[in-house]
N, C-alpha and C positions, 0 to 999 in steps of 0.2 A: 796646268793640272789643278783637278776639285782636291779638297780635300779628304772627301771620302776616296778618292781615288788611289791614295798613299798611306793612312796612317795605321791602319790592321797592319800593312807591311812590316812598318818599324813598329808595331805594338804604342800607337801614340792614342792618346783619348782625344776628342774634339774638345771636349770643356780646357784639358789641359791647355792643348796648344790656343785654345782662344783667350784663357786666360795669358797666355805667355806674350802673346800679342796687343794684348789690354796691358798689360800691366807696366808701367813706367820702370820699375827693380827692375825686371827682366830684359837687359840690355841685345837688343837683336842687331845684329850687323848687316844683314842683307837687303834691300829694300823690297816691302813688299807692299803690295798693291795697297790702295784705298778698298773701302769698300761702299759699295750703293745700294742704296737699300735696296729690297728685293731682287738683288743679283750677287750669286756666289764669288768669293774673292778665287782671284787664280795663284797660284804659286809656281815659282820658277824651277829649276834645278837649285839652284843656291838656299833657297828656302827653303824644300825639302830636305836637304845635306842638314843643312844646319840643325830644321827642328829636331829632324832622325837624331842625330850626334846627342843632343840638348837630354833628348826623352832617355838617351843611352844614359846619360851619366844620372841622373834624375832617377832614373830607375835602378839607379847606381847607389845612390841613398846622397847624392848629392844636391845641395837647393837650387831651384831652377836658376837664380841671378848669377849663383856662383861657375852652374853650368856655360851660362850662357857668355861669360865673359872667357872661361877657358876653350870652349869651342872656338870660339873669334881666332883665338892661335892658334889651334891645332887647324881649322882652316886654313889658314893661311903659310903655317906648315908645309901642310899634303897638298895643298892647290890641286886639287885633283891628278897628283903624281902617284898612281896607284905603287910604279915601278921603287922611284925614287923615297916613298914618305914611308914610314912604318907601318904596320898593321894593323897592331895590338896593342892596346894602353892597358896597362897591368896597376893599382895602387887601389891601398890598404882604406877602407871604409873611410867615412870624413879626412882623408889626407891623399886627393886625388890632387892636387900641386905637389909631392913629393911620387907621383907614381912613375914607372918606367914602360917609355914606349920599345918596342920589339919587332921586330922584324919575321921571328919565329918565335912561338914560345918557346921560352928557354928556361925549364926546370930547375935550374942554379938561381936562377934569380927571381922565378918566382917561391922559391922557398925562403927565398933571402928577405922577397916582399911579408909574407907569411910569419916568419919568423918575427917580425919588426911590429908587425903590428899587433896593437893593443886586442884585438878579439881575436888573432888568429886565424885571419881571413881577408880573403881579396876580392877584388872585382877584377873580371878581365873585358874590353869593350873590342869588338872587332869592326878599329875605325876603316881599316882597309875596306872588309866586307859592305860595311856602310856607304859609302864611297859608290863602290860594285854596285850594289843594290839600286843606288838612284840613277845611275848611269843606264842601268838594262832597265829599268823602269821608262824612264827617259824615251831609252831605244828604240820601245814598244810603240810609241805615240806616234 
């Protein structure tokens, strides 16, 4: 898959994710293509998941290296277990290592998240959905 073919989807910028790929900080786990000159790089399903996840938490107000090394587990997590992995990753602005993943949102604990945190605010990421999305993406091809 191109990369204009995915990234409107998950709301990703192309400078971002070429940056993310250039960049040595930004630790990426999945192998992705070389690329030659005058020929678009292709991306896998894995690749996709991941930038998706990355651009999520990023958008999240989290920095992309720190993104990218907690995707790496939540990857490997959910392994594409829609059934089995959780959905929802719920945690308080700059303190996405202390957030809680969910199964359903659960209003007790996302006021629990709210309450704790210093601004009074959350981020919620729907890793499940994300998941979904590349899979029916996928589907289409």
């Amino acid at each position: 898959m191109l990369m204009h073919e995915f990234i409107d989807l998950f709301g990703l910028k192309k400078a971002d994710v070429e940056n993310w790929l250039a960049r040595p900080t930004v630790q990426l786990h999945t192998k992705y293509q070389k690329t030659n000159s005058g020929r678009s790089r292709r991306f896998t399903r894995l690749n996709v998941t991941e930038l998706a996840l990355i651009g999520a938490f990023v958008a999240s107000g989290v920095k992309a290296s720190d993104a990218a090394l907690f995707v790496n587990v939540l990857m490997d997590e959910q392994r594409f277990s829609i059934s089995g992995g959780k959905r929802f990753y719920a945690f308080a602005p700059h303190d996405h290592l202390n957030g809680v993943p969910m199964q359903e949102l659960n209003s007790s604990a996302l006021t629990k998240l709210i309450e704790n945190s210093p601004r009074g605010s959350i981020a919620i990421i729907d890793i499940g959905g994300i998941f979904q999305r590349v899979e029916t993406l996928f589907a289409e091809i």
